[in-house]
C-alpha positions as CSV (number, residue, x, y, z in Angstrom):
1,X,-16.4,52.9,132.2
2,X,-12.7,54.4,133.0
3,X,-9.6,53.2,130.3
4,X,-6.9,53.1,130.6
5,X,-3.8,55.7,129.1
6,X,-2.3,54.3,125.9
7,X,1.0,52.9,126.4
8,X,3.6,53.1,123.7
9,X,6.2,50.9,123.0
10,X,8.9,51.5,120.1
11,X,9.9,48.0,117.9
12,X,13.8,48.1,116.1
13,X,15.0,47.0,113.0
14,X,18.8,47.1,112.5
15,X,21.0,47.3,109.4
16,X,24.9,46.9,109.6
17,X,27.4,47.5,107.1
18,X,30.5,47.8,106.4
19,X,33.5,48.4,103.5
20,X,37.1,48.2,103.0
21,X,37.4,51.0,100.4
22,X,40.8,51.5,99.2
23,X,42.6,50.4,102.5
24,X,44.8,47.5,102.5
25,X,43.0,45.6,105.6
26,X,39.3,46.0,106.6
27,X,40.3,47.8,110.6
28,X,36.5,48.3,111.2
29,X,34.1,45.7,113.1
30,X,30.6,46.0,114.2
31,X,28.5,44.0,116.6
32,X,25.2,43.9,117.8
33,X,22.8,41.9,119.7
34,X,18.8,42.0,121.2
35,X,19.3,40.6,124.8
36,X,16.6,39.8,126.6
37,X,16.8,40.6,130.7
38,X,13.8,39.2,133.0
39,X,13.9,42.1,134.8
40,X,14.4,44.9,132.8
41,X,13.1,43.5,129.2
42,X,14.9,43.7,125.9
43,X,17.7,45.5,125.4
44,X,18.9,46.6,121.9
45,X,22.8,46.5,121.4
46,X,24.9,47.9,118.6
47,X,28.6,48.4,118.5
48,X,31.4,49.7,116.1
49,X,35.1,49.7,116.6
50,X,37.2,51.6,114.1
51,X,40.6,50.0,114.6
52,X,44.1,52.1,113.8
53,X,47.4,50.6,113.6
54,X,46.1,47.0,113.3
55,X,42.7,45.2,113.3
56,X,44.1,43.6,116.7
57,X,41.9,45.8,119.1
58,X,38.8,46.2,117.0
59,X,38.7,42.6,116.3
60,X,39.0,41.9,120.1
61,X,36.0,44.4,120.9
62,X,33.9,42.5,118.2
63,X,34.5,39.5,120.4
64,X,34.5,40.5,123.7
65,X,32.6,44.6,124.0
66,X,29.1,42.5,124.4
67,X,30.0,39.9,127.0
68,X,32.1,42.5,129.6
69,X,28.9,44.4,129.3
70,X,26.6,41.2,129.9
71,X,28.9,40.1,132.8
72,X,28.9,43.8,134.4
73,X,25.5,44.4,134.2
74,X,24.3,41.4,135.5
75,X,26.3,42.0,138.4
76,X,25.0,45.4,139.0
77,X,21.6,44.4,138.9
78,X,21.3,42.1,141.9
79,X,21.5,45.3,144.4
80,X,18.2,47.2,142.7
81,X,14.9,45.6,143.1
82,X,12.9,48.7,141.9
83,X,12.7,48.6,138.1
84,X,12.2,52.5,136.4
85,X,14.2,54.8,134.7
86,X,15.7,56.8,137.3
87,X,17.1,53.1,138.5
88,X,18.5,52.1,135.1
89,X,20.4,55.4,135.3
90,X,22.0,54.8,138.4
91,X,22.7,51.0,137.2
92,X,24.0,51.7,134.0
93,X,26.7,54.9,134.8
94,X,28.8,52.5,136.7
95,X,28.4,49.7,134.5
96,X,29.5,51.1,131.2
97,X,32.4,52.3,133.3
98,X,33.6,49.1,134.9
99,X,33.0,47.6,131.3
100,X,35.3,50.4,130.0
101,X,38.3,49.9,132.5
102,X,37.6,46.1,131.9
103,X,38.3,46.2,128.5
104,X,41.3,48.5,128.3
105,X,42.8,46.3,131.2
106,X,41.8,43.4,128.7
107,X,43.6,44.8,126.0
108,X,46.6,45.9,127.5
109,X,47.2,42.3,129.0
110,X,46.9,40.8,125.3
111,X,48.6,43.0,124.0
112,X,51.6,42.6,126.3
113,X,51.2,38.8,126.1
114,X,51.7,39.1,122.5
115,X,55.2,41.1,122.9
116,X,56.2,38.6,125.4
117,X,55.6,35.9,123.0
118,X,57.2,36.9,120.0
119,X,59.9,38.5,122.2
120,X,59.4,42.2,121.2
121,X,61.5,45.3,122.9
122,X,61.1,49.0,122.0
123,X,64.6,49.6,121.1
124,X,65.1,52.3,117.7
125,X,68.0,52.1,115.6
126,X,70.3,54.8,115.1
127,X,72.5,56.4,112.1
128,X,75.9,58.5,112.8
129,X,74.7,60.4,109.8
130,X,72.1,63.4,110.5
131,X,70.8,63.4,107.0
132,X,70.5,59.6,106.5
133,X,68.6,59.4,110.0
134,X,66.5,62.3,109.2
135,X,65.6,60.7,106.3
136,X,64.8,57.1,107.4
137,X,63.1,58.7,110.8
138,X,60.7,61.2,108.8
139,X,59.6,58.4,106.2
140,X,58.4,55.6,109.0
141,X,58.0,58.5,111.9
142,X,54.1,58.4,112.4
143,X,53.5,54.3,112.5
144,X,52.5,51.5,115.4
145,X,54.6,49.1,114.4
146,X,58.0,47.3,114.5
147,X,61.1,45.9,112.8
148,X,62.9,43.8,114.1
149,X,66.3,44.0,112.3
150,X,69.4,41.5,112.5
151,X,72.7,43.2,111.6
152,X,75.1,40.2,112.7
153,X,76.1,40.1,108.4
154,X,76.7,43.8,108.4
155,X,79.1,44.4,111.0
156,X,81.7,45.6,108.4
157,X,79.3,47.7,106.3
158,X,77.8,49.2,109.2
159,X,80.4,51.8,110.4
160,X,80.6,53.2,106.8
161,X,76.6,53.4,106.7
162,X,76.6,55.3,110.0
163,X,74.4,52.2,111.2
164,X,76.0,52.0,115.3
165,X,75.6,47.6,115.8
166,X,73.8,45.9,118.0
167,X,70.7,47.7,117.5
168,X,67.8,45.1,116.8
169,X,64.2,46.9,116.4
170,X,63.3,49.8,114.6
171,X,59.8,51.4,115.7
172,X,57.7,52.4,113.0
173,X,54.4,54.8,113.5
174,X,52.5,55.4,110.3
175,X,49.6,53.5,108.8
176,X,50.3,54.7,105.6
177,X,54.0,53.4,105.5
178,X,53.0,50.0,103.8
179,X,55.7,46.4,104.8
180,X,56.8,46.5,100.9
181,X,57.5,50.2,101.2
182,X,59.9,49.9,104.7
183,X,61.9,46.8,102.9
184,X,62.5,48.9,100.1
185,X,63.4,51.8,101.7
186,X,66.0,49.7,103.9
187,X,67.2,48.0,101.4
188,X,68.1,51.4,99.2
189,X,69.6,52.5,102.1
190,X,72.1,49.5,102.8
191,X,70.8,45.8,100.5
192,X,73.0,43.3,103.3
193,X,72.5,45.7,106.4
194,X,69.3,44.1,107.5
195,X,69.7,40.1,107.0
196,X,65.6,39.8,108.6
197,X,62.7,41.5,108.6
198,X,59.9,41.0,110.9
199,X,56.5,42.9,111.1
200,X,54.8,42.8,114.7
201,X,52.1,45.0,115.7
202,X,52.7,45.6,119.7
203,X,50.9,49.0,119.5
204,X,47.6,49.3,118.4
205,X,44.3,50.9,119.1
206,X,40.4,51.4,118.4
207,X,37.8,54.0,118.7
208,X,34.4,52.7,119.9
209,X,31.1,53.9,119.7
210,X,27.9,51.1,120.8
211,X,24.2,52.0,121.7
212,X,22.4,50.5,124.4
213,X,18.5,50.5,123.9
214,X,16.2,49.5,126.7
215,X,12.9,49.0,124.8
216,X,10.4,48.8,128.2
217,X,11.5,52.5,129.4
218,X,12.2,54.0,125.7
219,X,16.0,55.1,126.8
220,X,19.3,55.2,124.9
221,X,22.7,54.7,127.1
222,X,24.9,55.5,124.0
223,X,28.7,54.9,125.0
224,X,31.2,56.9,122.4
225,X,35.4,56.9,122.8
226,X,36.9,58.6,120.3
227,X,36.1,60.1,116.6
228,X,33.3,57.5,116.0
229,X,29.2,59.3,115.9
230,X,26.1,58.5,117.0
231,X,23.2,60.5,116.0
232,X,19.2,60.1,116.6
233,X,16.8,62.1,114.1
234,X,13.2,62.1,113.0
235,X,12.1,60.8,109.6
236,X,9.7,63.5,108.8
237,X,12.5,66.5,108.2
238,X,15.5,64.3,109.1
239,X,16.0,67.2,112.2
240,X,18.3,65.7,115.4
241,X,15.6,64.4,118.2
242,X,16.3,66.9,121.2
243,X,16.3,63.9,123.6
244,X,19.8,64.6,125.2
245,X,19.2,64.7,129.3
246,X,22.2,63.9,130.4
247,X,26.4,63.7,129.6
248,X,29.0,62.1,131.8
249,X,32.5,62.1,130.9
250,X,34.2,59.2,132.6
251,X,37.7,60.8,131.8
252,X,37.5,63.2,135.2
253,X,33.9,61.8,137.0
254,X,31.6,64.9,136.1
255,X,28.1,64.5,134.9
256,X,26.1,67.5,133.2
257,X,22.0,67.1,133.7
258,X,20.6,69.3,131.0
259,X,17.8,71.0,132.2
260,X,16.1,71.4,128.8
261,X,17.0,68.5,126.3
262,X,19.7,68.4,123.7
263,X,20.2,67.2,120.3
264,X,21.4,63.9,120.1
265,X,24.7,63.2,119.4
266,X,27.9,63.3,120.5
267,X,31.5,65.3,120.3
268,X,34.0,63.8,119.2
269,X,37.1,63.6,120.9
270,X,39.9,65.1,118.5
271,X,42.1,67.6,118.5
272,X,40.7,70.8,116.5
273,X,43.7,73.1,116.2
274,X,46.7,74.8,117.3
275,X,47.1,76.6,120.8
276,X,46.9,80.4,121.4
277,X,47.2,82.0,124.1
278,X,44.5,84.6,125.6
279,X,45.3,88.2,124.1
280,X,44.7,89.8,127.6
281,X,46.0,87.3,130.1
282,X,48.4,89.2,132.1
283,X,51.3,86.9,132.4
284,X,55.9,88.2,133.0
285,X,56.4,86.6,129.6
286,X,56.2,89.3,126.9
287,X,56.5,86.7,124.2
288,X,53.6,84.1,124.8
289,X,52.6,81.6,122.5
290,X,51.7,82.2,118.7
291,X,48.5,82.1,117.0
292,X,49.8,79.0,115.9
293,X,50.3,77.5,118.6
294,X,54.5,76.9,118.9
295,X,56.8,78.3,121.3
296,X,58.4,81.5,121.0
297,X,61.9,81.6,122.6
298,X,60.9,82.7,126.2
299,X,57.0,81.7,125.9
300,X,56.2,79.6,128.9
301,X,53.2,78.4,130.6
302,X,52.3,78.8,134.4
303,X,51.1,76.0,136.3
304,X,49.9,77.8,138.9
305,X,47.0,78.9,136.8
306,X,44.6,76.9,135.1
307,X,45.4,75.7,131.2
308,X,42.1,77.3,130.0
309,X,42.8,80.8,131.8
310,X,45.6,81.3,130.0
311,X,44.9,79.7,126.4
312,X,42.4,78.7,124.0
313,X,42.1,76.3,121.4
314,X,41.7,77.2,117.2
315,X,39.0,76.8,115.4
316,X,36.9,75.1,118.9
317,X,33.5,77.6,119.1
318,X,32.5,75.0,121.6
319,X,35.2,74.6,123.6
320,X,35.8,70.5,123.4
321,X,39.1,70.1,121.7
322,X,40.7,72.1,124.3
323,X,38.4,70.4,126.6
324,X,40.3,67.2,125.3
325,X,43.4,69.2,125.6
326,X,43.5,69.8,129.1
327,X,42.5,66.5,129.9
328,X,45.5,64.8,127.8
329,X,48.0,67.4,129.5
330,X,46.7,66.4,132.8
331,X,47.0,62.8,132.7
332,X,49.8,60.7,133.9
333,X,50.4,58.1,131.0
334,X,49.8,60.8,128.1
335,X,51.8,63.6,129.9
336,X,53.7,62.0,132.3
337,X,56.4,64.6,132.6
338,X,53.8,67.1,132.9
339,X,55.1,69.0,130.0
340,X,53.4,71.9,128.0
341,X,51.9,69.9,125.1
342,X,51.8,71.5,121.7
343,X,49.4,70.0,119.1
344,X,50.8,69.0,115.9
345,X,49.8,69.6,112.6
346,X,49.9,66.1,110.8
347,X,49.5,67.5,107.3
348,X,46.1,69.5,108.1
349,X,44.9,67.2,110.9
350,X,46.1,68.2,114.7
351,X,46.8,65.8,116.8
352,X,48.4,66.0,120.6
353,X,50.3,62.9,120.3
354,X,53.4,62.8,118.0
355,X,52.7,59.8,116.8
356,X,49.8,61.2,114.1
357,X,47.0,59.5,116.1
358,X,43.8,61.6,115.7
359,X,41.3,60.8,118.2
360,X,42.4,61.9,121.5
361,X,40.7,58.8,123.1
362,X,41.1,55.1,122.4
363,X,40.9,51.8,123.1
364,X,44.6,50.5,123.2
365,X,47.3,52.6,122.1
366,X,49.0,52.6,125.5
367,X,50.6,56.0,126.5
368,X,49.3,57.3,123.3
369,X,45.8,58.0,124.1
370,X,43.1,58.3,126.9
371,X,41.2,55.3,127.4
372,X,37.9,56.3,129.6
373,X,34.6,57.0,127.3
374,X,31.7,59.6,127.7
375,X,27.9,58.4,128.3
376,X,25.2,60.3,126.9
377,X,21.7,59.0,128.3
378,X,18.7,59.9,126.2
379,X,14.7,59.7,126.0
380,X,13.5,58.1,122.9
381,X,10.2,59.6,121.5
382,X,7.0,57.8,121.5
383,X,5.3,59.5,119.1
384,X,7.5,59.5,115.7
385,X,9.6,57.4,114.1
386,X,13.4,57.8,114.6
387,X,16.7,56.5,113.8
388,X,19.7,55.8,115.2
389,X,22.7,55.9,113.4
390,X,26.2,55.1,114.3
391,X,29.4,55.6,111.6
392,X,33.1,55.0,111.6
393,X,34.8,58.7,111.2
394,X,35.1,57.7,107.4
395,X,31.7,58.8,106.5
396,X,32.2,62.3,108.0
397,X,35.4,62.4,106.1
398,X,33.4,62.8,102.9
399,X,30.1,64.2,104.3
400,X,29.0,67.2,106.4
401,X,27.4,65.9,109.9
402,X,24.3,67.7,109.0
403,X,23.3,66.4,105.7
404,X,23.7,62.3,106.7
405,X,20.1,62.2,107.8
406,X,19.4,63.5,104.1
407,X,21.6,60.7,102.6
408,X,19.8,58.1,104.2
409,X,16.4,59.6,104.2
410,X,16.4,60.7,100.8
411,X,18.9,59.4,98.4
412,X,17.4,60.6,95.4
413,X,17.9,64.3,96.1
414,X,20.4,64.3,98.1
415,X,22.3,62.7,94.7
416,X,21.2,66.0,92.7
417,X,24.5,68.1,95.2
418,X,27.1,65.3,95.0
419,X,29.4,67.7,93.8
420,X,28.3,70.1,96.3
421,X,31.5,70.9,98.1
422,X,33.4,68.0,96.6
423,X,37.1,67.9,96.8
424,X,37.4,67.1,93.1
425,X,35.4,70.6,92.5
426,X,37.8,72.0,94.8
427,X,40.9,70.9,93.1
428,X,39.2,72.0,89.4
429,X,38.8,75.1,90.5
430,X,42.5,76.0,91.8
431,X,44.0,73.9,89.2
432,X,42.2,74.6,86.0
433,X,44.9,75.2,83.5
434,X,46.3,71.5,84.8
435,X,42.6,69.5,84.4
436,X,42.6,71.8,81.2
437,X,45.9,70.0,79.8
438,X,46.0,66.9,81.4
439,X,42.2,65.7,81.4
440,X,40.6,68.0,78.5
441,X,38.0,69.4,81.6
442,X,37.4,72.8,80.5
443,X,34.4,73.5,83.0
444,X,31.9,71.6,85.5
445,X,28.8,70.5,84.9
446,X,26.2,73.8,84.7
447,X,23.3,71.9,85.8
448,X,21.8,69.7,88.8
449,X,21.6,67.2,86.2
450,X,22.7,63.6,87.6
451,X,24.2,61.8,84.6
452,X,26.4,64.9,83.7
453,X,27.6,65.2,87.2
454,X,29.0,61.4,88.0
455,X,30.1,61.1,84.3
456,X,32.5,64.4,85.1
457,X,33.2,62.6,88.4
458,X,34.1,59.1,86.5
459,X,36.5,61.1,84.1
460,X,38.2,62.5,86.5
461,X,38.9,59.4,88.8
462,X,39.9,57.1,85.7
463,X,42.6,59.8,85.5
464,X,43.7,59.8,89.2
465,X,43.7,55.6,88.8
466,X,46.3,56.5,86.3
467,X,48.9,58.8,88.3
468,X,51.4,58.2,90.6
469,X,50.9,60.8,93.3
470,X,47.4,59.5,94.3
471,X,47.5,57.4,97.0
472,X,46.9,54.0,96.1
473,X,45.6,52.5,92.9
474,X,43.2,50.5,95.0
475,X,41.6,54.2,96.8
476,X,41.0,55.2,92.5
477,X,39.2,51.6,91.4
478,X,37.1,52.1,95.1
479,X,36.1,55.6,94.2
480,X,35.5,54.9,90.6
481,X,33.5,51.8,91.5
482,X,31.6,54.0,94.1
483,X,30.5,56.1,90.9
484,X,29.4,52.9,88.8
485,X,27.2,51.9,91.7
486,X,25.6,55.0,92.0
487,X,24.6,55.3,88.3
488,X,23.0,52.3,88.8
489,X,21.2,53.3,91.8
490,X,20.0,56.5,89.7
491,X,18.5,54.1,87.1
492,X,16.6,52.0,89.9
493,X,15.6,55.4,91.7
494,X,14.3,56.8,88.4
495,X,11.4,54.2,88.1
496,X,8.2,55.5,89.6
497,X,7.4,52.6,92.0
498,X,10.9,52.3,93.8
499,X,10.9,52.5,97.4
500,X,14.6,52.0,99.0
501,X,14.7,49.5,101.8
502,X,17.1,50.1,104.7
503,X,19.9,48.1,103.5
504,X,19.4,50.2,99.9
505,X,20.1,53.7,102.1
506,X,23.0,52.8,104.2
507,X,24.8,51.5,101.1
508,X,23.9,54.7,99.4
509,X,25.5,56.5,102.3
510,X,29.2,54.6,102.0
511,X,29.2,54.8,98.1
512,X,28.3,58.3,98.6
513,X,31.2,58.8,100.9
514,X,33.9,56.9,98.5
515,X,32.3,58.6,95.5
516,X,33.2,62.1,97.6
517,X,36.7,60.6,97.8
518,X,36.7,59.1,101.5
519,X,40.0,57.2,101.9
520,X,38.9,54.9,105.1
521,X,37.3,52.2,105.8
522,X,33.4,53.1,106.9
523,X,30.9,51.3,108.9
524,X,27.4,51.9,109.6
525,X,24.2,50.8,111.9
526,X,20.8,52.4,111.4
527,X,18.0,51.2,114.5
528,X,14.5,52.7,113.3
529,X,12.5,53.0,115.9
530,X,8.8,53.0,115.0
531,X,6.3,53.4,117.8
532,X,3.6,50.4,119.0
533,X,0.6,52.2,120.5
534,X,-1.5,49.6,122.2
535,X,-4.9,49.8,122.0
536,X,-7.1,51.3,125.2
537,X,-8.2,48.9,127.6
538,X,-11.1,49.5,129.8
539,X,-10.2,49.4,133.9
């Protein structure tokens, strides 16, 4: 008697979650849904959006990501009647990119509907005196949103101010500069000048990351714009699953087949660092650019010659971010002028637009950003359990890339190193006379010991909830909560019989992140995959 081959099947169970932290609005949404296709089975869908600017566009995603991708893939599916793997490929490439220039279309239109309504122009306003408009421009210089300003009661005050009349909206471009804040700052600068005050939000954008899981052929279509992650790894060792078989980037059309699989997870699309230019590139210009990437006075660039012949990108081994660079000098609404683009630094961060946006890739932020995602298609493993996770790009502001499997998998150790290359540590050691004088902190804890290392971490927050150069009382009570919750959780994981359920790990993970002073909001989504082996049958 012949049987037949076990098949194996893999079954999902999602968490979601997600926190505010110190921020003043919750930007972050997440989304997911188990379809269920008569052709092609169930399908597994989790999403994040990691709004900027506003909640506008990440709140629109939540609502609308899942049915542009139910409409587009039903529609793709009528011209393939072979169901397999190689099929689904060719099905879901086009798909996720219809679904992607659907939804930034989408955007766009309600975006520009909402200006039309509340009758919203880009105009800025202007001061006759250099050191007052510095002033105003560099406080509100790196925000999405606008003013609208009436100066019909200040026509006589507004020559002496240097405030030229008529002007009506101010633009505004930093997330950090607060409505209170701008009124006060306007009104220092002139109490009558500005009779109204409107907030709008015209300019706006999210990142996006969302998994698709197709359970029948055990594959991953995992779509990822901007600085959000996905990563898969195995439970055993908490080691990235080398499932990665192919990467398309739907910014420029190319498609890279690896012919031995890759880790999975993706690159994220930032901007790394300044600009240099290649030490032996033979080029009339004597000068060049710096190793920090601004002009000298006759540094030029040719266009004859490709970007990446003649420069190279800081602190990029791997070559994305100027992979990313090239792309955002190429295209038409981020470069339209077709000028030499220098990154900025935005206090430590680089960025290629001026604006301050990070992520070189959004949904949204018109003219600030590009809009088209990258698809990376994996195989899921049969024979050992995995997870999928996806964060916002709060968690990795906290936490190295290569110790979240360790966070989730094993919370209790991974609690022993909290203050393993922890910012607070960091500051202790190049400012120990102040913590000396200021907090009584003469040293750090000596040993691995857990108590000892959250109680130093809890004296030192109470005293940053106290000063006035941290930035926000509500960032101090979320990280001093974050420790609270994680003595608690060292009591629970001290009793000999505790087992942490899914739910128990992931919020072990964001307090982890606030507790190592992350200033976002976070969101996460862990799939575990855990293998069905049917039983042989005979033929």
């Amino acid at each position: 008697m012949l049987f037949n081959k076990p098949t194996a099947q893999l079954a999902f169970e999602t968490v979601t979650s997600r926190m505010k932290g110190g921020r003043p609005r919750q930007e972050d949404t997440v989304n997911g849904i188990t379809l269920e296709h008569e052709l092609w089975g169930e399908v597994n869908v989790q999403m994040i959006a990691d709004g900027h600017g506003s909640h506008s566009v990440s709140n629109y995603l939540k609502k609308n990501f899942i049915p542009t991708f139910v409409t587009e893939f039903n529609r793709a599916v009528e011209d393939y009647a072979l169901q397999n793997k190689e099929t689904l490929e060719l099905i879901m490439i086009p798909v996720l990119k219809r679904m992607n220039i659907s939804l930034q279309n989408q955007i766009e239109a309600s975006m520009e509907e909402q200006c039309k309504t509340r009758k919203l122009n880009q105009v800025a306003i202007e001061f006759k005196n250099p050191i007052v408009d510095y002033g105003f421009q560099c406080a509100v210089s790196t925000c999405g949103k606008f003013l609208e300003v009436s100066t019909a009661q200040a026509d006589g005050e507004a020559e002496r101010l240097g405030i030229k009349a008529g002007w009506k909206v101010l633009s505004i471009d930093s997330e950090y500069v607060n409505e209170r804040n701008v009124y006060q700052l306007a009104s220092r600068i002139h109490k009558q000048a500005f009779s109204s005050i409107r907030f709008e939000v015209p300019r706006v954008g999210s990142t996006c990351v969302a998994a698709f899981t197709f359970k029948r052929f055990n594959k991953l279509f995992t779509f990822c714009l901007g600085d959000s992650r996905f990563m898969l790894f195995e439970t055993k060792y908490g080691k990235l699953v080398h499932g990665l078989t192919r990467l398309v980037d739907l910014a420029d059309g190319s498609s890279t087949v690896f012919t031995s699989p890759q880790p999975c997870k993706n690159f994220l699309h930032q901007c790394l660092g300044p600009i240099a230019k290649i030490q032996n590139y033979e080029s009339d210009s004597s000068d060049g650019i710096s190793s920090y990437g601004r002009y000298s006075k006759y540094s030029y660039y040719e266009p004859k010659q490709r970007l990446k012949d003649q420069y190279y990108m800081v602190n990029d081994p791997t070559g994305r971010g100027f992979r990313e660079y090239e792309l955002w000098s190429n295209n038409k609404e981020t470069n339209p002028e077709g000028k030499f683009i220098i990154p900025n630094d935005n206090y430590g961060k680089w960025t290629f637009d001026a604006s301050g946006l990070q992520p070189s890739r959004a949904l949204g932020d018109k003219g600030s950003a590009l809009h088209m995602g990258e698809i990376y298609i994996c195989d899921l493993p049969t024979d050992q359990e995995t997870w999928l996770v996806l964060i916002s790009d709060g968690i990795e502001e906290a936490i190295n890339i290569s110790e979240i499997p360790y966070y989730v998998l094993e919370p209790k150790t991974q609690l022993k190193d909290i203050l393993d290359d922890h910012r607070a540590v960091n500051d202790f050691v190049n400012y120990r006379n102040w913590f000396a004088t200021q907090l009584d902190i003469h040293e750090l804890p000596l040993t691995k010991d857990i108590e000892k290392q959250l109680a130093w971490l809890e004296t030192v927050y109470e005293f940053y909830e106290r000063i006035e150069h941290f930035p926000s009382k509500r960032h101090a009570k979320t990280h001093k909560n974050a420790i609270h919750w994680l003595k608690k959780s060292h009591s629970r994981m001290s009793k000999p019989n505790f087992v942490p359920n899914m739910q128990y790990r992931v919020k072990f993970l964001m307090h982890s992140a606030y507790a190592r002073l992350c200033f976002d909001n976070v969101s996460v989504v862990v799939q575990r995959n855990t293998p069905i082996v049917d039983e042989f049958e005979p033929t």
